[in-house]
Backbone as CSV, one residue per row, in Angstrom:
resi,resn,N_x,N_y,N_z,CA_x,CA_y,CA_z,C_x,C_y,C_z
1,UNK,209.553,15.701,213.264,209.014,14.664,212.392,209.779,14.671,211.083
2,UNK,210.289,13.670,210.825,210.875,13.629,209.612,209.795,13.807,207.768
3,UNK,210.976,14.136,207.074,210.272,14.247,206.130,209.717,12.669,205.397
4,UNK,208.204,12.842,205.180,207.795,11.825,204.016,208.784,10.926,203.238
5,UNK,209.290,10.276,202.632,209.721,9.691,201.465,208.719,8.495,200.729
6,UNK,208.467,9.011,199.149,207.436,7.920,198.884,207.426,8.156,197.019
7,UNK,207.118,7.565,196.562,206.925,7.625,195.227,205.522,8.097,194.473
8,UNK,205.289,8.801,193.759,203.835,8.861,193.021,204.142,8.447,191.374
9,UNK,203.002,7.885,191.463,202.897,7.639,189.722,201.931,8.029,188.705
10,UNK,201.841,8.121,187.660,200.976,8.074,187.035,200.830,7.449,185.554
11,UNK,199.974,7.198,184.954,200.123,6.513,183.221,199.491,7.524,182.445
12,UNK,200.216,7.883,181.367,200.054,8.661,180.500,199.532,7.542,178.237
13,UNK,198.546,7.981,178.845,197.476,7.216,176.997,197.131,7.806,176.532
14,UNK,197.586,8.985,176.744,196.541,10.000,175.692,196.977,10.407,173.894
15,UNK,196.110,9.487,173.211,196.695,9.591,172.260,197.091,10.501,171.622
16,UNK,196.570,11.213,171.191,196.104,13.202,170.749,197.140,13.871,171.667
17,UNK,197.730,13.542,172.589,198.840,14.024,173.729,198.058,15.398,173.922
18,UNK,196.587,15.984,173.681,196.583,17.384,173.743,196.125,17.600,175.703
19,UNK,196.032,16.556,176.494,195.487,17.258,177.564,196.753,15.410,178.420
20,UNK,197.609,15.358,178.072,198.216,14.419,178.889,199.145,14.935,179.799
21,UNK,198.429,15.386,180.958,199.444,15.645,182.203,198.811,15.824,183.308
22,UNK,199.301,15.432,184.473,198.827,15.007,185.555,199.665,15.856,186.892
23,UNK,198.703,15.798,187.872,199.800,17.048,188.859,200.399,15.597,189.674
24,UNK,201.426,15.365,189.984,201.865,14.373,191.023,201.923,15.242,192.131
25,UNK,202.486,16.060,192.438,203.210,16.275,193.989,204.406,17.289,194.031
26,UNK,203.867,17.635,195.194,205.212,18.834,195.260,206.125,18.209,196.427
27,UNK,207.474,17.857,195.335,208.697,17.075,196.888,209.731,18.446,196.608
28,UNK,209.920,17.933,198.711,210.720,19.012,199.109,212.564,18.909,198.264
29,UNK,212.574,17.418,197.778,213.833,16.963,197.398,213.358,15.673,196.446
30,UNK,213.986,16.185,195.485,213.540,15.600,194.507,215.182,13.801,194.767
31,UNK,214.327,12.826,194.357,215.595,11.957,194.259,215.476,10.786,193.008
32,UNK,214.648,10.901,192.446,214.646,10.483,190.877,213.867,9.875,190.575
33,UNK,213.748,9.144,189.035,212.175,9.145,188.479,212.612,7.443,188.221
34,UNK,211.562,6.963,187.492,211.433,5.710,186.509,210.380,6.402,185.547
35,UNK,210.543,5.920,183.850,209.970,6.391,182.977,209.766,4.942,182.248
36,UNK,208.528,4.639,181.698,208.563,3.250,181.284,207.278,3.196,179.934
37,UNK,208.032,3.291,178.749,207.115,2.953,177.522,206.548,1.407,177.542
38,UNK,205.434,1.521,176.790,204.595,0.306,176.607,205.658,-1.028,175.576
39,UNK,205.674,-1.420,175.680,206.453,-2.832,174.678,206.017,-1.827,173.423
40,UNK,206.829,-1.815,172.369,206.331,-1.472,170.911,206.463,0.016,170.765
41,UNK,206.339,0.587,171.992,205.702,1.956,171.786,206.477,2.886,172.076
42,UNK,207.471,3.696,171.018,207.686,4.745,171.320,207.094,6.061,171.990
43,UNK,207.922,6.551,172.662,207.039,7.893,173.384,208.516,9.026,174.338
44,UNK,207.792,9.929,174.363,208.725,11.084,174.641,207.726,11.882,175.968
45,UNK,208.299,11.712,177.212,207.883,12.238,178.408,209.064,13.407,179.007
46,UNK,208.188,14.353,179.111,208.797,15.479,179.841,208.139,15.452,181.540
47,UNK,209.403,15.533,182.152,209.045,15.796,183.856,209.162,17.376,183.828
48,UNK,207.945,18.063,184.383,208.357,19.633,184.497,207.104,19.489,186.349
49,UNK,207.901,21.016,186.303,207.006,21.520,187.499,205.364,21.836,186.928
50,UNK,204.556,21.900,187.742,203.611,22.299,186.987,203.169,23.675,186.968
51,UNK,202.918,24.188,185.662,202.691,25.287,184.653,201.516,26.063,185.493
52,UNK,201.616,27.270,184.711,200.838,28.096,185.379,199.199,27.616,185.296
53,UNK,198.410,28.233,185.735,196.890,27.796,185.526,196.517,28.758,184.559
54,UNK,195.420,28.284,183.821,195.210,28.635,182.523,194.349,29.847,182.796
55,UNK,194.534,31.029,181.720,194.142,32.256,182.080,192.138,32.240,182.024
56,UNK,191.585,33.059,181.998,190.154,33.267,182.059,189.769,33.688,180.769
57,UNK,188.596,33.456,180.222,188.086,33.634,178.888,188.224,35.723,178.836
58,UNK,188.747,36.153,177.558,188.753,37.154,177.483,187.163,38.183,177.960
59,UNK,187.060,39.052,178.645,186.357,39.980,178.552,186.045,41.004,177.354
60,UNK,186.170,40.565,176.351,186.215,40.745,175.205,184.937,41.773,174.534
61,UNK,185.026,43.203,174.131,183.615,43.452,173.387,183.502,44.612,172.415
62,UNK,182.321,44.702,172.279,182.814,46.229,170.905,182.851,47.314,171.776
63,UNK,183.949,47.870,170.966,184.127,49.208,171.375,183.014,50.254,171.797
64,UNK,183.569,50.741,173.016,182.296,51.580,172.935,182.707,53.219,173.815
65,UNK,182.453,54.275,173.512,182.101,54.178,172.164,182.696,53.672,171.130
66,UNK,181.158,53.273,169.990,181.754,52.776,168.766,183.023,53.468,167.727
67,UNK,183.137,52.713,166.940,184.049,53.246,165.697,184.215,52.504,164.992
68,UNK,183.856,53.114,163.789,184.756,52.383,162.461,186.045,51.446,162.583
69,UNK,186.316,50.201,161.960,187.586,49.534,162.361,187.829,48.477,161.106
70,UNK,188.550,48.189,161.903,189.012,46.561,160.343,189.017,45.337,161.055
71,UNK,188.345,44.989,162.148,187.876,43.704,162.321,186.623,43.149,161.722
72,UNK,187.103,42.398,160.620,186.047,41.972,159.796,184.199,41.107,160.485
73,UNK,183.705,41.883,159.601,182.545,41.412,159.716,182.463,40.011,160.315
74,UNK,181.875,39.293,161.209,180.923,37.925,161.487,181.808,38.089,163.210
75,UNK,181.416,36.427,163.599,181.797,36.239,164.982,183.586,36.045,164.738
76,UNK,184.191,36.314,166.022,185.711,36.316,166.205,185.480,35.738,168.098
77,UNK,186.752,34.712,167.433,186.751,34.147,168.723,187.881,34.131,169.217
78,UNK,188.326,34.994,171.077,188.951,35.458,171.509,189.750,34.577,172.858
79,UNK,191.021,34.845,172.980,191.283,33.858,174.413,192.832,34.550,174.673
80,UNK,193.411,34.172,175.748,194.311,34.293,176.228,195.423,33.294,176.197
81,UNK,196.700,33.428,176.385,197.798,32.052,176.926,198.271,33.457,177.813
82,UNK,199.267,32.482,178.839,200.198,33.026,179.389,201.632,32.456,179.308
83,UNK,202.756,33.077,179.229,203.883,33.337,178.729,205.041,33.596,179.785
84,UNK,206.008,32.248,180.007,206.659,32.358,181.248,208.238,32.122,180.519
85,UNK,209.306,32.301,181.579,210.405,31.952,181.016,210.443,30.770,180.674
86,UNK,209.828,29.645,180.759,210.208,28.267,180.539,208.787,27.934,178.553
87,UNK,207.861,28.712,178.684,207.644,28.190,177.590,205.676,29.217,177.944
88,UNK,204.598,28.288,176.724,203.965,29.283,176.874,202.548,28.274,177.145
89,UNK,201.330,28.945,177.905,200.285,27.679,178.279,199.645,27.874,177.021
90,UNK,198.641,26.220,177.173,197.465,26.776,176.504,196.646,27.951,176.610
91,UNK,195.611,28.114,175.296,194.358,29.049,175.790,193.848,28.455,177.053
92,UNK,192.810,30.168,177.578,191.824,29.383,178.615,190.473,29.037,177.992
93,UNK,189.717,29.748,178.288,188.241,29.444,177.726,187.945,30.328,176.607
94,UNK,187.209,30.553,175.911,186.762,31.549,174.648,185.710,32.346,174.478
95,UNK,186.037,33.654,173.989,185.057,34.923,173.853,184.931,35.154,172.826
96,UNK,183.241,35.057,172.488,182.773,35.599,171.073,182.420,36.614,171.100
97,UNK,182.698,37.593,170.089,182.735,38.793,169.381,182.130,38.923,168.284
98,UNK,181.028,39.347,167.892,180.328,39.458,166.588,180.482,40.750,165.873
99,UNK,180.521,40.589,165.222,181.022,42.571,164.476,179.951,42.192,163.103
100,UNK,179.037,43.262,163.508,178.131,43.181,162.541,177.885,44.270,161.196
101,UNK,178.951,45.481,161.621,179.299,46.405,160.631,180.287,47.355,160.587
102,UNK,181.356,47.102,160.532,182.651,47.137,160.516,182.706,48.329,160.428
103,UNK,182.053,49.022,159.212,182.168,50.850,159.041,181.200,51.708,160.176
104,UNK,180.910,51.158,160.834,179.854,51.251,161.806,180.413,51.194,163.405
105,UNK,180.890,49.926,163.865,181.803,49.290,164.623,182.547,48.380,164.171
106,UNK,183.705,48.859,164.357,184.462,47.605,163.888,185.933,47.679,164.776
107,UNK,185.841,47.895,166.132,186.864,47.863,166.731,186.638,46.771,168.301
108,UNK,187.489,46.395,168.842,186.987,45.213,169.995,187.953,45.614,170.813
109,UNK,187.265,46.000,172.170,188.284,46.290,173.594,188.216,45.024,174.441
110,UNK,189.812,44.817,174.795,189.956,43.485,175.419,190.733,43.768,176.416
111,UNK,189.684,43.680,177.418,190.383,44.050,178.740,191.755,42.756,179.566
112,UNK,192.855,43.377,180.219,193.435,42.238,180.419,193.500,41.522,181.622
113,UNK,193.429,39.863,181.657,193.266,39.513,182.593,194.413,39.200,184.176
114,UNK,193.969,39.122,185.158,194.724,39.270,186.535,195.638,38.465,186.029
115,UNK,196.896,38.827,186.605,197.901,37.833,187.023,198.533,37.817,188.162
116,UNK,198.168,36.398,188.731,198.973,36.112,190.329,199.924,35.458,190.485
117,UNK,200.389,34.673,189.328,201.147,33.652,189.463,202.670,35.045,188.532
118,UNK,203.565,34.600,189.861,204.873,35.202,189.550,205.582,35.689,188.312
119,UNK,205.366,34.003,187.932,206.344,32.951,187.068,205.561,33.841,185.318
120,UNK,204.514,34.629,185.235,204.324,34.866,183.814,204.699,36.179,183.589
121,UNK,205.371,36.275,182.639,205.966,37.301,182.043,205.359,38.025,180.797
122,UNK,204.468,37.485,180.271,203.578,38.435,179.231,202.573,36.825,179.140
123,UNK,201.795,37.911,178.075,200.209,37.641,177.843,200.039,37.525,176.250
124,UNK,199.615,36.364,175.481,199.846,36.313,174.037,198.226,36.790,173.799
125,UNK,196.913,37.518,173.126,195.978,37.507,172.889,195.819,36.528,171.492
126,UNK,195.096,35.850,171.237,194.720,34.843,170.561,193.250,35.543,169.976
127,UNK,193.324,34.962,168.476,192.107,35.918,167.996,191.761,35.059,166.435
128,UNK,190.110,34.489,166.278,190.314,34.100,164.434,189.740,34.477,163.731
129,UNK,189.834,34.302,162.736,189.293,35.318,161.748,187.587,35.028,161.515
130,UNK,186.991,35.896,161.047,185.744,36.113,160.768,185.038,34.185,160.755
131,UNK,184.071,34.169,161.374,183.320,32.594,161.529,184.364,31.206,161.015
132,UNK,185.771,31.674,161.296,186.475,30.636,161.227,187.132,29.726,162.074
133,UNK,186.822,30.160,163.298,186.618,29.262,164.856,188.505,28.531,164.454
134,UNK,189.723,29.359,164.174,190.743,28.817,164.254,191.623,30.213,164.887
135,UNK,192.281,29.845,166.202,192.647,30.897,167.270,194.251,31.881,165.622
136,UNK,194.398,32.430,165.798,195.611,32.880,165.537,196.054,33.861,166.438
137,UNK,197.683,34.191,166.448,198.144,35.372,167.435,197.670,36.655,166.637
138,UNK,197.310,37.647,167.593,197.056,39.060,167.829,198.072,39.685,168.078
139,UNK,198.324,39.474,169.238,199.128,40.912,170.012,199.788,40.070,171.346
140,UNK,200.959,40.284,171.542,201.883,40.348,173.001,201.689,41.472,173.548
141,UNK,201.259,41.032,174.699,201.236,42.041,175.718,202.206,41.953,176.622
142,UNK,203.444,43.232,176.859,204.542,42.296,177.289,204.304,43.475,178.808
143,UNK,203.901,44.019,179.221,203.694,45.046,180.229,202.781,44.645,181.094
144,UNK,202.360,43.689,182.061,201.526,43.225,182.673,200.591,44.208,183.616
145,UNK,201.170,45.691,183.450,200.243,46.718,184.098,199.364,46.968,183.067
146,UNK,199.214,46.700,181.888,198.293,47.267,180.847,196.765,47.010,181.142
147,UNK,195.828,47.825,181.102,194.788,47.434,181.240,193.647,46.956,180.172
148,UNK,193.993,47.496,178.984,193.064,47.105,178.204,193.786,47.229,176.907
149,UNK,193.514,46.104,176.081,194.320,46.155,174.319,192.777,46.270,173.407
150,UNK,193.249,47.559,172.559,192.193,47.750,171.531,192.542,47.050,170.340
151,UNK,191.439,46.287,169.373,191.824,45.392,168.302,191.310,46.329,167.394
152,UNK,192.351,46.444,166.260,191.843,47.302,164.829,192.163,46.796,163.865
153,UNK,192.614,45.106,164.286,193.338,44.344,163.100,192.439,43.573,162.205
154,UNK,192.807,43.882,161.139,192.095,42.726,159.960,192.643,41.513,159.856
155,UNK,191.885,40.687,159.460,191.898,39.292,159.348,193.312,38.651,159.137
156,UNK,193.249,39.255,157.496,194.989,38.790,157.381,196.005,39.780,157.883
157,UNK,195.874,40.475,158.578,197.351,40.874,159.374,197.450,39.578,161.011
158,UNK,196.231,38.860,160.702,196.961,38.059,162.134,198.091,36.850,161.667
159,UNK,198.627,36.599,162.661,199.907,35.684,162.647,198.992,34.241,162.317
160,UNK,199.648,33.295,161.743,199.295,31.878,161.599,200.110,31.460,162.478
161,UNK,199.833,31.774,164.214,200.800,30.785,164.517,199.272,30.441,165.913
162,UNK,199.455,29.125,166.066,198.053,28.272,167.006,198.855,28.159,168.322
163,UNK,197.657,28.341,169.208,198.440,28.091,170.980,198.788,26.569,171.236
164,UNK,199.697,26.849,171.391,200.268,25.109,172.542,198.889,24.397,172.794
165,UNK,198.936,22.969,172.754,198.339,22.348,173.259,198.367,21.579,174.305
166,UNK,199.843,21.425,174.903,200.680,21.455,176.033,200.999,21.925,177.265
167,UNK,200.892,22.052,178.815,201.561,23.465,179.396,202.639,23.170,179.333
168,UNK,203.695,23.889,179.143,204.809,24.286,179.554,205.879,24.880,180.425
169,UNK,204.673,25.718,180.865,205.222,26.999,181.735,206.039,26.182,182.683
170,UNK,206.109,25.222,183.015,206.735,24.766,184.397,208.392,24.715,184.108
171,UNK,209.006,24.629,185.032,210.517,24.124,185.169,210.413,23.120,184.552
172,UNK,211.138,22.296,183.151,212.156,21.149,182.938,212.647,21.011,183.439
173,UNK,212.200,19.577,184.294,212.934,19.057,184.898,213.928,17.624,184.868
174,UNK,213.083,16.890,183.082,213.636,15.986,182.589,213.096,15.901,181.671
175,UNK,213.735,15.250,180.245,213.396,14.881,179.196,213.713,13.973,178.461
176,UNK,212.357,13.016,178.471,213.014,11.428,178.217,212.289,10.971,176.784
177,UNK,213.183,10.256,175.664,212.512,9.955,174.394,213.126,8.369,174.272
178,UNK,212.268,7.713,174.114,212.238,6.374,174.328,211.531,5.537,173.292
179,UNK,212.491,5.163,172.623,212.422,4.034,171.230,211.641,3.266,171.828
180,UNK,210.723,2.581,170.410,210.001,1.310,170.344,210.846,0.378,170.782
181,UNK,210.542,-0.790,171.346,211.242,-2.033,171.648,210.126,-3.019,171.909
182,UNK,210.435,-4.100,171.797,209.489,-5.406,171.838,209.519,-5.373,173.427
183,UNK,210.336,-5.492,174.040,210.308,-5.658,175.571,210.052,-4.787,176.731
184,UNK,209.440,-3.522,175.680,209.032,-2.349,176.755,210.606,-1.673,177.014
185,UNK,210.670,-0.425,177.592,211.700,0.019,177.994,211.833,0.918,178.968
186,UNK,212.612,0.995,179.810,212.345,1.525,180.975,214.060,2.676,181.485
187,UNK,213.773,4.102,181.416,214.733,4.784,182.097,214.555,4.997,183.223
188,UNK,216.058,4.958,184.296,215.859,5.602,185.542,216.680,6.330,186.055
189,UNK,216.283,7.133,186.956,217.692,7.571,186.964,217.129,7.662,188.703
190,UNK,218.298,7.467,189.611,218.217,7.465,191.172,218.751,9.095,191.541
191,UNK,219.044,8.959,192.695,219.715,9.944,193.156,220.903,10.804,192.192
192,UNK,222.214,9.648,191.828,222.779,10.823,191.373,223.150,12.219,190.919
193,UNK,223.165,12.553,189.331,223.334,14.149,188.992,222.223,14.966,189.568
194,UNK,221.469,14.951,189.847,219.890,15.277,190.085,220.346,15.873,191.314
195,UNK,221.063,15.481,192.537,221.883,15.899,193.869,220.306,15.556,194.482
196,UNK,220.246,15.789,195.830,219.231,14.916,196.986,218.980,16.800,197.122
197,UNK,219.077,17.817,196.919,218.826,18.710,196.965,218.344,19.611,196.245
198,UNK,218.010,19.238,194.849,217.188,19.839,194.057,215.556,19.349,194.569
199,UNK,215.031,20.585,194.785,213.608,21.253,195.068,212.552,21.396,193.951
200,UNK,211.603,21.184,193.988,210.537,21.706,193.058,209.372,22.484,194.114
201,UNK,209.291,23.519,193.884,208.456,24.882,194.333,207.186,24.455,194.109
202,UNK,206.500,23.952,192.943,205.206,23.186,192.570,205.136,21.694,192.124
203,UNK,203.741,21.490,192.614,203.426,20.312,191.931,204.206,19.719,190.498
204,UNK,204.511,18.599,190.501,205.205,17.999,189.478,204.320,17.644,188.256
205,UNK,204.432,17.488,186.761,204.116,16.845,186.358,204.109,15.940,185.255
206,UNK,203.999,15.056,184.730,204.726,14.478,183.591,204.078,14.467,182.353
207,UNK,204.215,15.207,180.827,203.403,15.187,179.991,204.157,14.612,178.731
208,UNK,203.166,13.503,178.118,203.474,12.528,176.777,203.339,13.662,176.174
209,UNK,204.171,13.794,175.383,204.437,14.777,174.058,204.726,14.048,172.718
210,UNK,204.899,12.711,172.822,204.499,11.928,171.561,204.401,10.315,171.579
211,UNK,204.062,9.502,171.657,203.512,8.404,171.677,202.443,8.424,171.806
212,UNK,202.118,6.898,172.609,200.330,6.629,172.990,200.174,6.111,174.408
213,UNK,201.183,5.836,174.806,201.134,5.255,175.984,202.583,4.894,177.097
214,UNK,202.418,5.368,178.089,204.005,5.536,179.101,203.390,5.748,180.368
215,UNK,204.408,5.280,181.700,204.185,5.477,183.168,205.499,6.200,183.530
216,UNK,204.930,7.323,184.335,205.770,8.060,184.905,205.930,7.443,186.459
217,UNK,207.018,7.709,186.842,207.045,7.665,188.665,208.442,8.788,188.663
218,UNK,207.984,9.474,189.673,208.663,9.965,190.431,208.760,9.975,191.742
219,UNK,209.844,9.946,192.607,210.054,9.910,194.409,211.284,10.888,194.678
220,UNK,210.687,11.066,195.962,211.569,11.923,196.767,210.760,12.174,198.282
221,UNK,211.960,12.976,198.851,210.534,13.510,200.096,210.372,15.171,199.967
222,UNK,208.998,14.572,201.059,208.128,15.536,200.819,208.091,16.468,201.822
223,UNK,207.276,17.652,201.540,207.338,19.050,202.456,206.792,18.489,204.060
């Protein structure tokens, strides 16, 4: 039986671009896309494979036994990304941590979560400061056998840097930025450089990374 050949599409509006991406399809041979902004509307679409799945809310809690520490007093709210050669995911879900007396307890064991997917290469812990519900980096965990990271950090030793709102993790597989125009505008690219033999291992998918509005298509055949 021969292989499939067929196109999938999808439209990308998300203004906020924070959750715009869609799984199309996993083709055995990729043979090229159409990318098409709205009349007026600039926008910038990335074709990648799709990214890892987003990790599990930290298991997050006080130390125990207790100890004295420098995670400041009130709630701290805890999460994961995962971290691949191609770039890094969002958080997954979030763990509250209340530290109610620092000279008392003030340390938080954060156990780390499974990884099945190949493709991640470390683990960023995400952590904010005392009832300020804004993630900052903690700690890289770059040893994926580790089982558990102890927190003894104070507030301001965390990094100001916020998780992606994007996935990434996937293969780039194209990257298209496409001026406003009155008449809409449309890239394509067929078969050519792309060769009838480039593969994607996962689901495809296409994410607006700045405009308001664009249609992806991609074709090829399928597994």
């Amino acid at each position: 039986m021969s292989d499939e050949v067929g196109t999938c599409s999808l439209a990308l509006t998300n203004a906020d671009r924070a959750h715009a991406e869609q799984a199309v399809k996993t083709w055995h041979n990729l043979r090229g896309y159409s990318i098409e902004a709205s009349a007026g509307t600039a926008a910038t679409v990335h074709i990648r494979e799709l990214g890892v799945d987003l990790p599990v809310a930290p298991d997050a809690a006080l130390k125990d036994p207790k100890a004295a520490g420098n995670v400041e007093n009130g709630a701290h709210d805890y999460a994961f990304t995962f971290v691949t050669a191609n770039g890094e995911s969002p958080v997954g879900a979030l763990k509250v941590v209340t530290v109610a007396d620092k000279t008392d307890n003030g340390q938080v064991s954060v156990p780390m979560p499974e990884v099945t997917d190949e493709r991640v290469t470390s683990i960023w812990i995400y952590r904010s400061a005392a009832g300020a519900h804004v993630l900052k980096r903690l700690h890289q965990v770059t040893d994926l056998a580790t089982a558990s990271y102890l927190d003894n950090v104070a507030d301001g030793s965390l990094t100001n840097t916020q998780p992606p709102v994007t996935n990434e993790t996937g293969d780039l597989i194209r990257s298209v930025a496409l001026a406003a125009a009155s008449g809409g505008i449309n890239d394509v690219r067929n078969d050519g450089p792309w060769g009838a033999a480039l593969a994607c291992e996962h689901p495809l998918v296409a994410i607006l990374t700045a405009g308001t509005a664009a249609a992806a298509s991609v074709y090829g055949t399928s597994h």
